[in-house]
DSSP file (Angstrom, degrees, kcal/mol; ACC not computed):
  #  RESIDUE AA STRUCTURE BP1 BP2  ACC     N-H-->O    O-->H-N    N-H-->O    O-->H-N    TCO  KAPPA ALPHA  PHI   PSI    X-CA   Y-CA   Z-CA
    1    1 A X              0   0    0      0, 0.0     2,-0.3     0, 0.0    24,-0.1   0.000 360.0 360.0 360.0 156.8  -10.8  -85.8    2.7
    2    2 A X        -     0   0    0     22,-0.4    24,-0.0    25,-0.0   110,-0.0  -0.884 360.0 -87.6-176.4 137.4   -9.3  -88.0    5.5
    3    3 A X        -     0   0    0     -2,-0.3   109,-0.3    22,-0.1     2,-0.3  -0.071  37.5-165.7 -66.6 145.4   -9.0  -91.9    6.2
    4    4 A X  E     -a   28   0A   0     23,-2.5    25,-1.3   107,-0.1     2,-0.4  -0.879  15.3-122.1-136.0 162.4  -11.4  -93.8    7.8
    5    5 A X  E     -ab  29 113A   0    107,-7.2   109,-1.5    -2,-0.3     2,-0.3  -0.941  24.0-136.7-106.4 155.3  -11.8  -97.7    9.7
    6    6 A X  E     -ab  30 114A   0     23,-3.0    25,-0.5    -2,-0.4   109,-0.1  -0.709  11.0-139.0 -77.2 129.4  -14.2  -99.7    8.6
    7    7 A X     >  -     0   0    0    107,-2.0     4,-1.8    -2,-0.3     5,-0.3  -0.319  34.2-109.5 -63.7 168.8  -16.3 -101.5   11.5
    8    8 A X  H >> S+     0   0    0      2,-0.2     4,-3.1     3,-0.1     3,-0.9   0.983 119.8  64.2 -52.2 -42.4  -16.9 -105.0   10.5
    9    9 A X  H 3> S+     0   0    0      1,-0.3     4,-2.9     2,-0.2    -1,-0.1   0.878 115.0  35.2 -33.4 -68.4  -20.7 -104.3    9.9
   10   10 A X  H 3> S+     0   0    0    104,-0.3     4,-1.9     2,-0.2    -1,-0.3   0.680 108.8  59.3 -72.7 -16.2  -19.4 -101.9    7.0
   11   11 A X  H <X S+     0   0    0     -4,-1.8     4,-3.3    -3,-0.9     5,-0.3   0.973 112.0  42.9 -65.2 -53.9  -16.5 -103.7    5.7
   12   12 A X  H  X S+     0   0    0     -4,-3.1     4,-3.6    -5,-0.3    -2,-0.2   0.941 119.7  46.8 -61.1 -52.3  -19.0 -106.8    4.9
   13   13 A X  H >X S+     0   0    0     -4,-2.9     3,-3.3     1,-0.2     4,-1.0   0.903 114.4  42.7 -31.1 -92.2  -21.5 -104.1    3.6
   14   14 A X  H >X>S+     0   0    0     -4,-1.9     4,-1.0     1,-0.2     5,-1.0   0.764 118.6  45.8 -48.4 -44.5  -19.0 -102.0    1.3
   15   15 A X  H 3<5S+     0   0    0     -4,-3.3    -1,-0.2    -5,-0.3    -2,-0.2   0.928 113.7  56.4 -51.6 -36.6  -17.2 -105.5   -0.1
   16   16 A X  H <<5S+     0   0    0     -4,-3.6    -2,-0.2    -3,-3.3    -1,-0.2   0.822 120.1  22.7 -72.1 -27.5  -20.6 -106.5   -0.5
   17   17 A X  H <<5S-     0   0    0     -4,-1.0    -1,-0.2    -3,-0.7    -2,-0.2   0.414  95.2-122.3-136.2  46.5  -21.7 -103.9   -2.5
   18   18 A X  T ><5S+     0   0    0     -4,-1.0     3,-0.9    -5,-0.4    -3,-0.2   0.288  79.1 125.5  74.5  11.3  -18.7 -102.7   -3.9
   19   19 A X  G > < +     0   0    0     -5,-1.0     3,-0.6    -6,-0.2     4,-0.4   0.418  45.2  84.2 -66.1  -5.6  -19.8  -99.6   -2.3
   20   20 A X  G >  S+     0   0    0     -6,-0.5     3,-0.7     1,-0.2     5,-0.3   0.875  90.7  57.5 -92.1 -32.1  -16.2  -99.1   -0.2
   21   21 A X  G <  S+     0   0    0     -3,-0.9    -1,-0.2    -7,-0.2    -2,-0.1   0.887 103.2  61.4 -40.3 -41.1  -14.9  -97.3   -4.0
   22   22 A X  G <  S+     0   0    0     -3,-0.6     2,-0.4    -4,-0.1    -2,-0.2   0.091  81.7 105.0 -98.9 -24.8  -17.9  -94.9   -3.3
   23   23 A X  S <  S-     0   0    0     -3,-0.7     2,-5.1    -4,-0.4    -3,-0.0  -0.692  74.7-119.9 -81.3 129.5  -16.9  -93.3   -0.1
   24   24 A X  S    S+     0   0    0     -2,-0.4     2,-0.4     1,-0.1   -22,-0.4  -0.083  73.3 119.5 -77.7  61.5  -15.7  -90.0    0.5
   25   25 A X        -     0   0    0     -2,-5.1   -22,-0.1    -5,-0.3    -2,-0.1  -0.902  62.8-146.0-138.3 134.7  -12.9  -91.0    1.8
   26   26 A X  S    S-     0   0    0     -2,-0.4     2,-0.4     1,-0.1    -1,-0.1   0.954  96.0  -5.5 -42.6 -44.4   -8.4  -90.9    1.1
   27   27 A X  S    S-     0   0    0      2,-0.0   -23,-2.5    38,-0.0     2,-0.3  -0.999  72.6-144.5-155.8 124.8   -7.5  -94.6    2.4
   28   28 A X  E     -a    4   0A   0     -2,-0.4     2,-0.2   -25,-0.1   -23,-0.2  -0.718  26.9-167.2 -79.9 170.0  -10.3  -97.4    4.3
   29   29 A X  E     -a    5   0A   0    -25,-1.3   -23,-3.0    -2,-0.3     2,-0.3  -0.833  20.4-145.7-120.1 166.1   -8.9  -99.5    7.0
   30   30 A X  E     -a    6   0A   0     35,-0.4    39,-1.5    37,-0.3     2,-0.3  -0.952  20.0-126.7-133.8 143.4   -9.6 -102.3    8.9
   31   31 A X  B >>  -d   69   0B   0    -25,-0.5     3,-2.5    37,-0.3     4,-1.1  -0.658  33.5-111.7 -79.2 134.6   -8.6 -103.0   12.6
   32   32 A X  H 3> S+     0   0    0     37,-0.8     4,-0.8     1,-0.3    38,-0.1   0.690 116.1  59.6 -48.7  -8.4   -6.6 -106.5   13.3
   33   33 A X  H 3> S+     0   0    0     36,-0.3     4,-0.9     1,-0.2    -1,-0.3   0.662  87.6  58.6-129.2  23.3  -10.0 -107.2   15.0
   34   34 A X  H <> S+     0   0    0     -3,-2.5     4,-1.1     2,-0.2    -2,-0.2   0.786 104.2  52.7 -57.6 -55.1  -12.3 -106.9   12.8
   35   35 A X  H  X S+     0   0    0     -4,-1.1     4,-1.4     1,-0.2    -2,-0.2   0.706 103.2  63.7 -69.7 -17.1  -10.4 -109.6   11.0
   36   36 A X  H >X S+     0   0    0     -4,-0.8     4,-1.6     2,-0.2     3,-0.5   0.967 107.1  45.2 -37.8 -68.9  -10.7 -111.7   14.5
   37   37 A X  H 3X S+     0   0    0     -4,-0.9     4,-0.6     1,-0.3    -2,-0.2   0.614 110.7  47.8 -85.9  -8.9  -14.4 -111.5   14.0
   38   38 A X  H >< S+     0   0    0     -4,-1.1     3,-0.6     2,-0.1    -1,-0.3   0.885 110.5  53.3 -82.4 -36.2  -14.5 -112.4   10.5
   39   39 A X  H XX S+     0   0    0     -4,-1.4     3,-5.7    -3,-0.5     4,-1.4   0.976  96.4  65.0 -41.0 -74.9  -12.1 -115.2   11.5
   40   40 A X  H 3X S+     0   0    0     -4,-1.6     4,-1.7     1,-0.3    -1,-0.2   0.789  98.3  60.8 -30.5 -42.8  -14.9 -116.3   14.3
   41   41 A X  H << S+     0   0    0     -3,-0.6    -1,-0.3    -4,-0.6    -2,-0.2   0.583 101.4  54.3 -70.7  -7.2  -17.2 -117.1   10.8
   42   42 A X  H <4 S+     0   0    0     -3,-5.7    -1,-0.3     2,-0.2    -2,-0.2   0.784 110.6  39.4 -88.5 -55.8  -14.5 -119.6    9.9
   43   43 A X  H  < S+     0   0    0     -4,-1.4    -2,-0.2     1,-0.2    -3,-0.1   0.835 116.2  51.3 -66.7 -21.7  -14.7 -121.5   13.2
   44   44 A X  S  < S+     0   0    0     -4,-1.7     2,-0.2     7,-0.0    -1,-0.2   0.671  82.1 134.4 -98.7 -11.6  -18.8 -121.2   13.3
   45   45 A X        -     0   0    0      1,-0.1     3,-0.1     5,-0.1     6,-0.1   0.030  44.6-160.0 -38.8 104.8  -19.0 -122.7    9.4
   46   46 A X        +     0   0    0     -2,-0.2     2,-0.3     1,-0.1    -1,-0.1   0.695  68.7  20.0 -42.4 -15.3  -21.7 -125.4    9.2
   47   47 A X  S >> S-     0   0    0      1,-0.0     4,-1.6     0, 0.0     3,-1.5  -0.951  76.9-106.7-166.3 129.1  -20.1 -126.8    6.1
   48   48 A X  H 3> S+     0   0    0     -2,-0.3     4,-2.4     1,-0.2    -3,-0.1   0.626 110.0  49.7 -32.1 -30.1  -17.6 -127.0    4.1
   49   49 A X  H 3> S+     0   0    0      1,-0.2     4,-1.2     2,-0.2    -1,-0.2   0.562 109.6  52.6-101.6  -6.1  -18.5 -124.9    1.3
   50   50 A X  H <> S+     0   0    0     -3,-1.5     4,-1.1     2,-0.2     5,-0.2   0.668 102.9  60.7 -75.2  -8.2  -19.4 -122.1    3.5
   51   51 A X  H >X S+     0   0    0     -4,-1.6     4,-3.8     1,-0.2     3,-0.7   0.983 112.1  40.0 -67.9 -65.6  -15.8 -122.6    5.0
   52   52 A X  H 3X S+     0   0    0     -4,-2.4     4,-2.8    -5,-0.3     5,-0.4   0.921 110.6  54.9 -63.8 -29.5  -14.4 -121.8    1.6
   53   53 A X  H 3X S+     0   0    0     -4,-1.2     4,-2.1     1,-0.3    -1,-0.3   0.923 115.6  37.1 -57.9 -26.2  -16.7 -119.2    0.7
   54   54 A X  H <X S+     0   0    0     -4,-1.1     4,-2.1    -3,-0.7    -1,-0.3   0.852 118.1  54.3 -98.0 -26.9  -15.8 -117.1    4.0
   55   55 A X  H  X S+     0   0    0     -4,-3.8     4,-1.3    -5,-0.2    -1,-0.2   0.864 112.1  43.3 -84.5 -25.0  -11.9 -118.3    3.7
   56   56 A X  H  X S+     0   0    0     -4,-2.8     4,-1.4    -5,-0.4     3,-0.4   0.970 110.4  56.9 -74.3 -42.7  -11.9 -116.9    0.1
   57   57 A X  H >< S+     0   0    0     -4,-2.1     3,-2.2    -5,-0.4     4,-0.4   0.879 112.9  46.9 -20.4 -77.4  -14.1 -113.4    1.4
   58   58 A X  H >X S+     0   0    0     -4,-2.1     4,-2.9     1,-0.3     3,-2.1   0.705 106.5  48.0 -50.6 -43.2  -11.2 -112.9    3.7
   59   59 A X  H 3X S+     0   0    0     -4,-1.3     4,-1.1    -3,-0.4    -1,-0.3   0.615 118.4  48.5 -83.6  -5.0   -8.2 -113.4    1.5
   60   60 A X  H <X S+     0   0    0     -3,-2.2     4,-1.1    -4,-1.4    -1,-0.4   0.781 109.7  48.3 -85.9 -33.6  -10.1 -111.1   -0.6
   61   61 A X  H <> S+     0   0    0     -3,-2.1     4,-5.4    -4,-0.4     5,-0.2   0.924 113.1  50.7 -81.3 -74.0  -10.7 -108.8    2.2
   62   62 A X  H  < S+     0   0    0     -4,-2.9     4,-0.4     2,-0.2    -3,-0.2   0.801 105.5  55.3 -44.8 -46.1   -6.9 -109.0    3.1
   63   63 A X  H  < S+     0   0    0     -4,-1.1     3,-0.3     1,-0.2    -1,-0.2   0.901 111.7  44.3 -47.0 -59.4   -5.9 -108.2   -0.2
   64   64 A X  H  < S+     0   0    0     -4,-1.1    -2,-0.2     1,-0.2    -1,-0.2   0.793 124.0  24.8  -7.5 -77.9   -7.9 -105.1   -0.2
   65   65 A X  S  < S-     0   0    0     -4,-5.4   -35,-0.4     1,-0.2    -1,-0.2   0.112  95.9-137.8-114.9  32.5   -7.3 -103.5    2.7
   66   66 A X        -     0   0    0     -4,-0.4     2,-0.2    -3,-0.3    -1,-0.2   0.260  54.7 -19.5  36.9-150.1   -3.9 -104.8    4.0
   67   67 A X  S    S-     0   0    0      1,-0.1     2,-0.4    -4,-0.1   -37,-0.3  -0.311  80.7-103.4 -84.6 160.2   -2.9 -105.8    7.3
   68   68 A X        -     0   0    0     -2,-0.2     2,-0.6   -37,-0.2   -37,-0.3  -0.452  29.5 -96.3 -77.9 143.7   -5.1 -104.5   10.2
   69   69 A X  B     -d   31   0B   0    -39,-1.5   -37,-0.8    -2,-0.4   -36,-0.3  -0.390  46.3-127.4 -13.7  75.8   -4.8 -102.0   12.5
   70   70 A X        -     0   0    0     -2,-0.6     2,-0.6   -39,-0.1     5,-0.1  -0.057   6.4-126.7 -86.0 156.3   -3.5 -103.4   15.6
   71   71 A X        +     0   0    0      4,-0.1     2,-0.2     3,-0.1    -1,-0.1  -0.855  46.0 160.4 -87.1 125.2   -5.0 -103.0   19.1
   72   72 A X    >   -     0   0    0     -2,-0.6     3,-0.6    33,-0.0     5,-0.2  -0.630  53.6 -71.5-147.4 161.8   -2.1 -101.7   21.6
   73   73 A X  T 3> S+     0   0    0      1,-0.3     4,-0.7    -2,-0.2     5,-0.1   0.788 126.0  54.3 -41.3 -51.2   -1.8 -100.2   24.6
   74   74 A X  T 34 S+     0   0    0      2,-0.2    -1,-0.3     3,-0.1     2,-0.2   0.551 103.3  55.2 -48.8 -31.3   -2.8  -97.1   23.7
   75   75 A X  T <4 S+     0   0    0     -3,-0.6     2,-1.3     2,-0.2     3,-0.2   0.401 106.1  57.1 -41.2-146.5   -6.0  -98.4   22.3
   76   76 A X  T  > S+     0   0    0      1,-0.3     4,-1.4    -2,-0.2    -2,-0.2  -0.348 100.6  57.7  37.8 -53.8   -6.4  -99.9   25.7
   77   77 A X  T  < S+     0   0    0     -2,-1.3    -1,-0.3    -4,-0.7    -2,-0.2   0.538 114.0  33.3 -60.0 -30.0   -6.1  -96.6   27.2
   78   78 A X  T >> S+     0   0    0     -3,-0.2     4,-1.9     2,-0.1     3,-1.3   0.664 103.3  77.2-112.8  -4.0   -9.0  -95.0   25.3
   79   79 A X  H 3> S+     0   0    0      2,-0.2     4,-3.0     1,-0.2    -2,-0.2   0.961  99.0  44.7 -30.4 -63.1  -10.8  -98.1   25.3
   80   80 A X  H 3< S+     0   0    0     -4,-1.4    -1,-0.2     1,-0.2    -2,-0.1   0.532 104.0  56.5 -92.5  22.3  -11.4  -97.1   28.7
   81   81 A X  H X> S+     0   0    0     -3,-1.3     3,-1.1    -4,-0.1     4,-0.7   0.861 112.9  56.4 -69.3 -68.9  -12.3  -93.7   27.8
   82   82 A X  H >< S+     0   0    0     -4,-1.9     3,-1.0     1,-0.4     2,-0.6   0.850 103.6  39.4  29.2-110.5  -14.6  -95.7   25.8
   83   83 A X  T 3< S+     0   0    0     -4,-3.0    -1,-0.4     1,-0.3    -4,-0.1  -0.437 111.7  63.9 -76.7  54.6  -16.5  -97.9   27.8
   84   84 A X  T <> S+     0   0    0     -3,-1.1     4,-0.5    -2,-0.6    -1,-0.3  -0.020 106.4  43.0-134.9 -14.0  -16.8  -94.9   30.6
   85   85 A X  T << S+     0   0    0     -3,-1.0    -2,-0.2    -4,-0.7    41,-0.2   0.140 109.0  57.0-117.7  27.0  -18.8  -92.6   28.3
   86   86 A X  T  4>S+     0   0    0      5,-0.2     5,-3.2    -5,-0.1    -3,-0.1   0.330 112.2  38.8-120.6 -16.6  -20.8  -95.4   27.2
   87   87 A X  T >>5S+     0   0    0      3,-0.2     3,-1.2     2,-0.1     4,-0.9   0.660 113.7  61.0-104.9-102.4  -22.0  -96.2   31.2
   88   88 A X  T 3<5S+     0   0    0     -4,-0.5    -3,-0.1     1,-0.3    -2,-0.1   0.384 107.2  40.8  12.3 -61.9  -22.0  -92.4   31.2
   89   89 A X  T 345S-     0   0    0     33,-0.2    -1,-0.3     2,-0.1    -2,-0.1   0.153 129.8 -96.6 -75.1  20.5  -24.9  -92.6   28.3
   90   90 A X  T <45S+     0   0    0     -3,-1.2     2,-0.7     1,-0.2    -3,-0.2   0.698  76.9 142.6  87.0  -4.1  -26.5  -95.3   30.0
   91   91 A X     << -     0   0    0     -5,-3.2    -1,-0.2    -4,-0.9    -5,-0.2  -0.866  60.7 -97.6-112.3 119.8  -25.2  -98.3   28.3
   92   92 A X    >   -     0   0    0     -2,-0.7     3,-2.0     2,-0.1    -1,-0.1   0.134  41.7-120.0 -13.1 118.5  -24.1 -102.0   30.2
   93   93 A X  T 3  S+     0   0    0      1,-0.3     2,-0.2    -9,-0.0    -1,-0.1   0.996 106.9  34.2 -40.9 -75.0  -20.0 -101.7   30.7
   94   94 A X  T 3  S+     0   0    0      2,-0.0     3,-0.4     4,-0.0     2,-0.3   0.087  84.3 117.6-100.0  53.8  -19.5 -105.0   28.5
   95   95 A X  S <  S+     0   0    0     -3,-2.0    -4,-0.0     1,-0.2    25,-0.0  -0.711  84.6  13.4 -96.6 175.8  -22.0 -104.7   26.0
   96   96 A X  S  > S+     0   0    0     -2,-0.3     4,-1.0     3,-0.1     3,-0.3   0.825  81.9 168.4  42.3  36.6  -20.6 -104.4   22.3
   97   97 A X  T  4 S+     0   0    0     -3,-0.4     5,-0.4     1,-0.3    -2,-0.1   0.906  76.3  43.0 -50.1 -76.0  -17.2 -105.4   23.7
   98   98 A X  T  > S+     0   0    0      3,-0.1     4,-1.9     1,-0.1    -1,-0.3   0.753 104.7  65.5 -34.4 -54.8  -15.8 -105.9   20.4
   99   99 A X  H >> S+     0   0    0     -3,-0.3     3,-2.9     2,-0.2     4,-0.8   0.888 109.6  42.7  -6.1-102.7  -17.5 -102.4   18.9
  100  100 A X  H >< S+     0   0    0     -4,-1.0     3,-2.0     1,-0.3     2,-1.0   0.140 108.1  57.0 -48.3-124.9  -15.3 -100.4   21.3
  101  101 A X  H 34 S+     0   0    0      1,-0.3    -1,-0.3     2,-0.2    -2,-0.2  -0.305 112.2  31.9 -41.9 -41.9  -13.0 -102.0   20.9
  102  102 A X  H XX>S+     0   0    0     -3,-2.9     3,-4.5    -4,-1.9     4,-3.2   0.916 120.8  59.0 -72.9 -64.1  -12.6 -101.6   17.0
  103  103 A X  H XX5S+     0   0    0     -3,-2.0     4,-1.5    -4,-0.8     3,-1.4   0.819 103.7  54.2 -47.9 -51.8  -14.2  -98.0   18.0
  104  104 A X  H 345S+     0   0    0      1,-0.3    -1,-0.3     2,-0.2     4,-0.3   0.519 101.0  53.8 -57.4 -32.0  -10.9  -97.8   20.3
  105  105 A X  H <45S+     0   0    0     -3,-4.5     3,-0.4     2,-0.2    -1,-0.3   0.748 109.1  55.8-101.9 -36.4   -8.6  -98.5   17.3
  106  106 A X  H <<>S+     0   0    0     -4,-3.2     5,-2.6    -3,-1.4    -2,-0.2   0.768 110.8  38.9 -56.2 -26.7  -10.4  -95.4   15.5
  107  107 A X  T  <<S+     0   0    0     -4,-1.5     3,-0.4    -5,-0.7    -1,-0.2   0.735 111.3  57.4-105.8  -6.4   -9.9  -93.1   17.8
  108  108 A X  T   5S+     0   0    0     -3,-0.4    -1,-0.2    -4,-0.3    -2,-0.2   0.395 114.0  38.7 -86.8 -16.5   -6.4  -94.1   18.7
  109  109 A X  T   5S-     0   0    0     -4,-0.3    -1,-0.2     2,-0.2    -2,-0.1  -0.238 118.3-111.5-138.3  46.8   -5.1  -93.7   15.2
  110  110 A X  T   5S+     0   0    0     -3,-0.4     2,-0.3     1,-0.1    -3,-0.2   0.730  73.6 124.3  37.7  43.8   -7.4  -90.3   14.6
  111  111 A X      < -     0   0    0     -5,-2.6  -106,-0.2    -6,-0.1    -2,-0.2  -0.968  60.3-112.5-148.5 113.3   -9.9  -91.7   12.0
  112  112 A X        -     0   0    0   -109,-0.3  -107,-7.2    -2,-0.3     2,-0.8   0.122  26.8-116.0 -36.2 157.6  -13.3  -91.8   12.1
  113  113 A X  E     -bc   5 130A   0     16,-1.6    18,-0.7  -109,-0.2  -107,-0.2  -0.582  16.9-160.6-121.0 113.9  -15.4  -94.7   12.3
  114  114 A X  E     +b    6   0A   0   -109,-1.5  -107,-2.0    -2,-0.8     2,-0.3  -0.184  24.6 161.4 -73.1 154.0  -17.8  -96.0    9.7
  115  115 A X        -     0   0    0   -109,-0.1    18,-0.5  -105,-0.1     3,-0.1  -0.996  44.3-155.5-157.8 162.8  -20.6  -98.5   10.9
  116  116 A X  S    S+     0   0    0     -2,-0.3    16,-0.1    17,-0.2     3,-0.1   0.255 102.9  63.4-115.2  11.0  -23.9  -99.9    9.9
  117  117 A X    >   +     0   0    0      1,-0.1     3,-2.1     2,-0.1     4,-0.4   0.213  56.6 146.1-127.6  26.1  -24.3 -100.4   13.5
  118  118 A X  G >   +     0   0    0      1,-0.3     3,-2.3     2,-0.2    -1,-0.1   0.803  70.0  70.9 -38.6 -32.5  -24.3  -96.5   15.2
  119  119 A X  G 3  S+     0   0    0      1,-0.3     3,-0.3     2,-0.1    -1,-0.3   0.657  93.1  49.7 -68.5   6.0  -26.7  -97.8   17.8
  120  120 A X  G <  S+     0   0    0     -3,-2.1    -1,-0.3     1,-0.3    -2,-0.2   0.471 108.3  51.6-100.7 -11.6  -24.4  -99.9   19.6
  121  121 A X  S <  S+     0   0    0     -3,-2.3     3,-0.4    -4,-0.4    -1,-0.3  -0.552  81.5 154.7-128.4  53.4  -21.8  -97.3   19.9
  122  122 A X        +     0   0    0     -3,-0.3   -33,-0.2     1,-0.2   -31,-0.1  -0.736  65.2  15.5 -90.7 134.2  -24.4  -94.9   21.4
  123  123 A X  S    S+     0   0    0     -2,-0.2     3,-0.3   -35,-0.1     4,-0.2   0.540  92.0 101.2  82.0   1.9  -22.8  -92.2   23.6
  124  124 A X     >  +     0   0    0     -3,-0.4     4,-0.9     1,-0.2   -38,-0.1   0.036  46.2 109.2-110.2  28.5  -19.0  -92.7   22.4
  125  125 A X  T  4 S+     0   0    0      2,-0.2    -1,-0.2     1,-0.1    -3,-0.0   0.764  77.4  56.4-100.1 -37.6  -19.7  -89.2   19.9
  126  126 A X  T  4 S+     0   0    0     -3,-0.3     3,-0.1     1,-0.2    -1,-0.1   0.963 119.9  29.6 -53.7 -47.6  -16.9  -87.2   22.8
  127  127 A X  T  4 S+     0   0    0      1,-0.3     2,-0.3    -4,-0.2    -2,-0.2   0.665 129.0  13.0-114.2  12.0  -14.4  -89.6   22.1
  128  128 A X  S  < S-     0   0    0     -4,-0.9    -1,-0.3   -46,-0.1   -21,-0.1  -0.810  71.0-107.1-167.4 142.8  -14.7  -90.8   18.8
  129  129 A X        -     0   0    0     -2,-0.3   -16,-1.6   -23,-0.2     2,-0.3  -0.475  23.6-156.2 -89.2 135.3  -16.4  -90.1   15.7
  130  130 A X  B     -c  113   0A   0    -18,-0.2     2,-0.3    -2,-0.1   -16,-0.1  -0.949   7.8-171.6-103.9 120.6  -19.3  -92.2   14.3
  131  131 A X        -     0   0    0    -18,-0.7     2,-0.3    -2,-0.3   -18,-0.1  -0.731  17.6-154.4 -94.1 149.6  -20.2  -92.2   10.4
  132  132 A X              0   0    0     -2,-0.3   -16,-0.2   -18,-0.2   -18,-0.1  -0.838 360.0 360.0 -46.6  49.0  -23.6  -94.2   10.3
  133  133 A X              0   0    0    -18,-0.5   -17,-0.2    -2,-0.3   -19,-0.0   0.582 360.0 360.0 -54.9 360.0  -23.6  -95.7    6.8
């Protein structure tokens, strides 16, 4: 067994269907930007009562999985490990920016990365491990 981060894709999934108990895994995490992009849903609400729904999510989220992961120099540094074996596979320098990026905080802190979203993070299998969910 060994700890793993959740991308966003799979944090919304596993909260959503309580599924994150259910994983064969010691400890989830979440990267501090993952909660960035959950944040973003705050700023893009249409309405007030989606505002609170997505401001309660989070504080539910936060409660859960503490504070996030931060991105640091050293992320930064395989970040562009990263994005060089992703133009390597073929894939556009800044597409999925955010993806690596998160993928960058996995691989920085040894921990696989779970995702609902493996096709975006196509080619990144050298320098960090992809769970599919």
């Amino acid at each position: 067994m060994t700890d793993a981060l959740l991308d966003t894709s799979a944090l919304i999934s596993a909260v959503d269907s309580s599924q994150a108990a259910a994983l064969p895994y010691d400890g989830l995490h979440v990267a501090a930007l993952t909660y960035a992009e959950l944040r973003l849903g705050l700023v893009t609400a249409n309405d007030v009562t989606t505002l609170r729904h997505r401001i309660r999510r989070i504080d539910e989220i936060e409660r859960t999985f503490g504070a996030g992961f931060p991105f640091d120099d050293d992320c930064a540094r395989v970040y562009e490990r990263i994005v060089q074996s992703a133009v390597d596979a073929g894939q556009r320098p800044r597409a999925n920016t955010v993806d690596r990026l998160i993928a960058a905080v996995a691989a920085r802190n040894g921990m696989p990365l779970l995702t609902r979203n493996s096709g975006d993070l196509r080619g990144l299998e050298g320098v960090v491990e992809i769970i599919a969910l």
